[in-house]
C-alpha positions in Angstrom: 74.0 73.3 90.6 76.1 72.0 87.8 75.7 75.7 85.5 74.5 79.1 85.2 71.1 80.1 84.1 71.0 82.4 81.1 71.8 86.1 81.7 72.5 85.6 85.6 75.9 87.2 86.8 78.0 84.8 88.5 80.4 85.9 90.7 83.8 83.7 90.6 86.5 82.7 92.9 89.8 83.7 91.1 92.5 83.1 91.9 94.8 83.0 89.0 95.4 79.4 89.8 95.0 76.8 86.3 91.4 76.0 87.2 89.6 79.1 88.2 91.4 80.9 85.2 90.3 78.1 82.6 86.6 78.3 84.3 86.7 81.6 84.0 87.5 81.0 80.0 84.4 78.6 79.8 82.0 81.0 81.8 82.8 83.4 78.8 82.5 80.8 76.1 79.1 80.4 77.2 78.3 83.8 77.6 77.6 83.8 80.9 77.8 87.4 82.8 80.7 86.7 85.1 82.4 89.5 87.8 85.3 87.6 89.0 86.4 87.9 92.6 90.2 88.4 93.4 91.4 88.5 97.1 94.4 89.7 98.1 95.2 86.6 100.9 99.1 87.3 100.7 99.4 84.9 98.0 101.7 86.6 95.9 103.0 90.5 95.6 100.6 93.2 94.6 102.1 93.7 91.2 101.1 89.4 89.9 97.5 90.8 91.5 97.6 93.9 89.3 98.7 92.0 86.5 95.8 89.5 86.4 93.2 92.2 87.0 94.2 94.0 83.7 94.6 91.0 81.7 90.6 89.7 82.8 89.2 93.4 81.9 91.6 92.7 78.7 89.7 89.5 78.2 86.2 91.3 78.5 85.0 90.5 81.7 83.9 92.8 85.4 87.0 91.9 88.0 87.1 93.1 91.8 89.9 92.9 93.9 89.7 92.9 97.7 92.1 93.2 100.1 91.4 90.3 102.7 94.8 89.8 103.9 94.0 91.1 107.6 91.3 88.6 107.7 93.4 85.7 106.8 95.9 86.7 109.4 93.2 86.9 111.8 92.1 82.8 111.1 96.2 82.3 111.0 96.2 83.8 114.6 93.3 81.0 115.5 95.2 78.3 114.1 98.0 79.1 116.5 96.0 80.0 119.2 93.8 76.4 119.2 96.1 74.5 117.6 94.6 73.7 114.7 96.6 70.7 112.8 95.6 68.4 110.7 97.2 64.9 109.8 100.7 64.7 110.7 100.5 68.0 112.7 100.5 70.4 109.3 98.7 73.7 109.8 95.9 73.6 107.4 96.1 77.0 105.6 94.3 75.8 102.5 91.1 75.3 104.6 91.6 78.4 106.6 91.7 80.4 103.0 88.3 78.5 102.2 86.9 80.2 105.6 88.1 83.6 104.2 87.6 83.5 101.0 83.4 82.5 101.5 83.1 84.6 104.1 85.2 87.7 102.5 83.3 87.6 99.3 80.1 86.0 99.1 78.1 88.5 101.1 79.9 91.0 98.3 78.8 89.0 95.4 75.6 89.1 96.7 75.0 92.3 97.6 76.8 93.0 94.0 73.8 91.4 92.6 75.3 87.8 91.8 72.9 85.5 91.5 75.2 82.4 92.4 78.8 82.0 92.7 81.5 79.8 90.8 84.7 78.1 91.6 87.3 76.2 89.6 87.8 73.3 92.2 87.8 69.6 91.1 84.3 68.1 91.5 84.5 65.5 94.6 87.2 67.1 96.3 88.1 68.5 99.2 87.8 72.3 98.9 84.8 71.6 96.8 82.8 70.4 99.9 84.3 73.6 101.6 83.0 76.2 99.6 79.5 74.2 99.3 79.9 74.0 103.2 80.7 77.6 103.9 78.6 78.9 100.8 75.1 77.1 102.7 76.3 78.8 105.8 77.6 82.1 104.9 75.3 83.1 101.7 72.3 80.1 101.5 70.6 82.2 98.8 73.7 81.6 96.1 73.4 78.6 93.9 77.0 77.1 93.2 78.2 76.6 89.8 80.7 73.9 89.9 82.0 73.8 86.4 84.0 70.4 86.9 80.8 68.7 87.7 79.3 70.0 84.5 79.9 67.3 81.6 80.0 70.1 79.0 82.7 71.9 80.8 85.0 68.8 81.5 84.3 68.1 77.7 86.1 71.3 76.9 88.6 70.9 79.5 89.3 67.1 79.4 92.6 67.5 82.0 95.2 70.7 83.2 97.2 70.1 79.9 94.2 71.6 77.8 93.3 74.1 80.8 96.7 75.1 80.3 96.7 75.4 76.5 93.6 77.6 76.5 95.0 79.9 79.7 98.4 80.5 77.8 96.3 80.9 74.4 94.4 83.7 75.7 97.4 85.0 77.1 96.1 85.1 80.8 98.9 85.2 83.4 99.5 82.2 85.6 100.1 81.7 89.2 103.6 80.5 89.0 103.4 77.6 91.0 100.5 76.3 89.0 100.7 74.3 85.7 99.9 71.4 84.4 101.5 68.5 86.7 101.2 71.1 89.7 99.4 73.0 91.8 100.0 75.0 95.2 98.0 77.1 96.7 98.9 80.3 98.8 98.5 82.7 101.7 99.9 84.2 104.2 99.7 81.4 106.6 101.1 78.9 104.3 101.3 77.1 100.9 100.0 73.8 100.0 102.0 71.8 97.2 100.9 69.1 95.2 101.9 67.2 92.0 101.7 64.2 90.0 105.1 63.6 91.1 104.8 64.2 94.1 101.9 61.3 94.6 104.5 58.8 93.9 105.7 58.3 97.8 109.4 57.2 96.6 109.8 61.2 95.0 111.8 62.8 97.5 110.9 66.0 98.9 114.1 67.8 97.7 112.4 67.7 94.6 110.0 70.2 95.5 110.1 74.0 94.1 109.8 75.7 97.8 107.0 79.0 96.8 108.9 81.2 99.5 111.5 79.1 101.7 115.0 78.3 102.0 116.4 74.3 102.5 117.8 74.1 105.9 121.3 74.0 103.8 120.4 76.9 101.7 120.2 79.1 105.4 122.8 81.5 106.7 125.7 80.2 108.5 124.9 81.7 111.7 122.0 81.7 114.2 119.3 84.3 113.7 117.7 85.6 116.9 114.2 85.6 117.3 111.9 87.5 120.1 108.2 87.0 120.1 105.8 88.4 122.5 102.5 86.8 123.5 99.2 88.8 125.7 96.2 87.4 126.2 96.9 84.1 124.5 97.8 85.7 121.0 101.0 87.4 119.4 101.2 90.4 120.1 104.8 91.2 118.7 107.5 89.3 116.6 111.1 91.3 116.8 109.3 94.9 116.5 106.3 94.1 114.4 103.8 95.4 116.7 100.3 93.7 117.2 98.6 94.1 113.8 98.9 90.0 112.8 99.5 91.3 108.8 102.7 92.3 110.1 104.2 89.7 112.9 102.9 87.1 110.7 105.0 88.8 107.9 107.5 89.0 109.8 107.5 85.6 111.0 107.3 84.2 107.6 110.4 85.8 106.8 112.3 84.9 109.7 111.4 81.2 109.4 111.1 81.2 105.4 115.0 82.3 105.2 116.2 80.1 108.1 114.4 76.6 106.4 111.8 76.3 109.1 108.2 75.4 107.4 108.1 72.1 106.0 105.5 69.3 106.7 105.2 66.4 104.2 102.5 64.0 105.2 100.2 61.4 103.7 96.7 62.7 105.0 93.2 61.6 104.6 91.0 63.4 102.4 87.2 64.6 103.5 86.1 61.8 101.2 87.9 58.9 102.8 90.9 58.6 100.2 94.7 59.4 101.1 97.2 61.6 99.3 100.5 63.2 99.5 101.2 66.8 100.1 103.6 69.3 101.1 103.2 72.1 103.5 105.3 75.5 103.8 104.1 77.0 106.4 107.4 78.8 108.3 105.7 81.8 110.4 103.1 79.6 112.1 105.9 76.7 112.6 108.1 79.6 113.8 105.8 80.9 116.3 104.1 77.6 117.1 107.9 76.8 119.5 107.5 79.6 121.5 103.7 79.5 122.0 104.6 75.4 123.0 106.8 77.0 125.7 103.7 79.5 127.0 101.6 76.6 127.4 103.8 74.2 128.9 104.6 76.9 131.6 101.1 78.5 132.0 98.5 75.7 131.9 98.7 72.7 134.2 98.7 68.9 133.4 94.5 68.8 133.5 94.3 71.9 131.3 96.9 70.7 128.8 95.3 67.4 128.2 92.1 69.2 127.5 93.4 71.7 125.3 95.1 69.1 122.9 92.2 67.5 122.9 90.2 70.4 121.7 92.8 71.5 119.8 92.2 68.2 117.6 88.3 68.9 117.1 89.6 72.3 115.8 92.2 70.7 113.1 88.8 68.3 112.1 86.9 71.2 111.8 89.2 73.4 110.1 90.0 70.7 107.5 86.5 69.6 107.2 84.8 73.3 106.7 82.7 72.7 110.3 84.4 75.6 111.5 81.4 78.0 111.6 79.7 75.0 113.4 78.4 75.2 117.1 80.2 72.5 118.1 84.0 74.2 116.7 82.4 77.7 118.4 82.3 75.6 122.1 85.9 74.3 121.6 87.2 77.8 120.9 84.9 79.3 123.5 86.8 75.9 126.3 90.1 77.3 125.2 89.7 80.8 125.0 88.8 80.2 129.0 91.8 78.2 129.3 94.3 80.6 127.6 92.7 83.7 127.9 94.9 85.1 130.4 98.8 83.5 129.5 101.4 85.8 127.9 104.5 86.4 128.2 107.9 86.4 125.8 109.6 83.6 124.8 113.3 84.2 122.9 114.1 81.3 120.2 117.4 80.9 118.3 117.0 80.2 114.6 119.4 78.2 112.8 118.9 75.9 109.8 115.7 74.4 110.1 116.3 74.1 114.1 114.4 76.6 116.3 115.6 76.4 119.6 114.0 78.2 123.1 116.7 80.7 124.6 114.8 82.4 127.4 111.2 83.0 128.3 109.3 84.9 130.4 105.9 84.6 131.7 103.2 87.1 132.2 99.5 85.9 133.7 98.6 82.6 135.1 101.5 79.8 135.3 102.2 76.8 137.0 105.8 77.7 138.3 108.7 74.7 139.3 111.4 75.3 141.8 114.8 73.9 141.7 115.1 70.1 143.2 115.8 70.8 146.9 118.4 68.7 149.2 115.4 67.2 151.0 114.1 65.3 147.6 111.6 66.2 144.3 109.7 69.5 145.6 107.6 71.7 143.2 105.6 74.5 143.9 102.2 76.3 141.9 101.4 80.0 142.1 98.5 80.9 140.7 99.5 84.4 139.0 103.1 84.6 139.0 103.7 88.2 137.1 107.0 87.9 135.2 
């Protein structure tokens, strides 16, 4: 569905990003009863949320804000758990938000009395195949209006340089990592960046505007110590957080964010077959993801680890690819969960300038324990349930 049918509400993903804000505008050019839809996915602080919730009433139009940052840390907890990676072994937090943000707000749209839901991503792209995806699965009954399909609308908004002009013009406040020749996008499992700039493979990375992170140079001077505690195959503590995964992954993103641990920049392949640059921050889940590598490589054996990275990679797929929700995804969680179910343990990592290095670790559940080399040649011993 390319538009809205006369005196329908439409509910709208915003996200204070250059698109959703500028389809927002054009929903209220063409008179279009529109609520619009803000979640609170630890994108930014409370007060930038605030901010753009009394600037759309300003502008004349219904807003809701929802707080969906525990479930975003619960799908950031998955991605760890199954390691979930996409091309080049980046955590794909965009997709995850995707996941969320359908699943967080469509059945409220609905039961709002929306009678189809909107979003301000570019037609043929990836994240609009997402929220199509996700939007059949989660709510089948809402039409999507996909403005950037709709010749009218891209007749208005020929490119982000006149999306920018009318956002600014109606004074509506901006994400600040989106303009023009940019664009992230942010949770609290990571940031994607991209740029025009960017695209040209000889830009170096350094040239980047990190959203939350230090450079490795930019770090303290001295080693920061780091103690994360893992039951039942998930984090259940990082340095006094508790279990609640708003908080350790909080935490974590500050711990790794000030030490320069988080960046990924790949080339990757796009849902629709073409390739493009982009960089990932992403410094709780790379944090966390070196002491969870030390769980595994001490609590599964060599059969269960080659299964689980292989699973692990149908996961990343279906992350990226919005086939999460699909039975094939639930089996490979349902593998792993059976494979990881039972490891814990705690794992102490020294931080340092981008490097996170394993200190000590201790290990609770089933593990695959080595001895020392003996006198008498290579001798190794399993036990089953080794309590630590």
């Amino acid at each position: 569905m390319g538009q809205a049918s006369d005196n329908e509400r439409v509910g709208l993903f915003q996200s204070g990003g250059l698109s959703s804000l500028a389809v927002g505008i054009w929903l209220h050019e063409q008179s279009v009863p529109t609520r619009h839809y803000i979640a609170d996915i630890g994108q930014t602080d409370r007060t930038r949320l605030d901010a753009l919730v009394s600037s759309l009433r300003g502008f004349g139009d219904e807003v809701v804000l929802v707080d969906l940052r525990p479930a975003i840390a619960a799908v950031a907890s998955d991605l760890l758990r199954y390691q979930a990676r996409h091309d080049g072994g980046y955590w794909n937090t965009t997709g995850a938000a995707r996941l969320v943000l359908v699943s967080g707000l469509a059945p409220l749209m609905r039961a709002d009395g929306c009678r189809a839901f909107a979003h301000g991503c570019v037609g043929g792209g990836n994240d609009q195949r997402r929220f199509a995806r996700y939007g059949a699965q989660v709510a089948p009954e809402l039409p999507v209006v996909e403005p950037w399909t709709n010749p009218k609308a891209l007749e208005r908004f020929p490119d982000r340089r006149a999306m920018l002009e009318a956002v600014v013009g109606h004074g509506l406040p901006l994400d600040p990592g989106s303009g023009a020749e940019r664009s992230t996008d942010g949770n609290l499992a990571g940031v994607s960046h991209e740029s025009a700039e960017l695209e040209d493979l000889e830009t170096p990375v350094t040239r980047l505007d990190p959203r939350w992170s230090r450079w490795p140079a930019q770090a303290a001077a001295e080693p920061e110590t780091v103690t994360v505690v893992f039951r039942d195959g998930r984090v259940a503590d990082v340095n006094g957080s508790g279990p609640d995964p708003v908080a350790w992954m909080t935490r974590a993103n500050e711990i790794g964010a000030r030490n320069g641990v988080w960046l990924r920049d790949v080339v990757e392949r796009r849902i629709i077959g073409t390739v493009c640059r982009g960089v990932y921050e992403a410094p709780g889940l790379e944090l966390l993801d070196r002491a969870w590598t030390r769980i595994l490589q001490a609590g599964l054996d060599a059969e269960a680890r080659e299964l689980y990275a292989r699973l692990g990679a149908v996961l990343g797929a279906a992350m990226y690819e919005a086939r999460w929700l699909d039975p094939a995804a639930h089996a490979a969680r349902d593998a792993i969960d059976r494979l990881v179910g039972e490891v814990g343990g705690t794992v102490t990592l020294s931080v340092h300038r981008g490097v996170v290095r394993v200190e000590r670790t201790r290990v609770a559940g089933r593990v695959v324990q080595q001895t020392r080399f003996g006198s008498g040649g290579n001798r190794w011993s399993e036990e089953a349930a080794v309590q630590a």
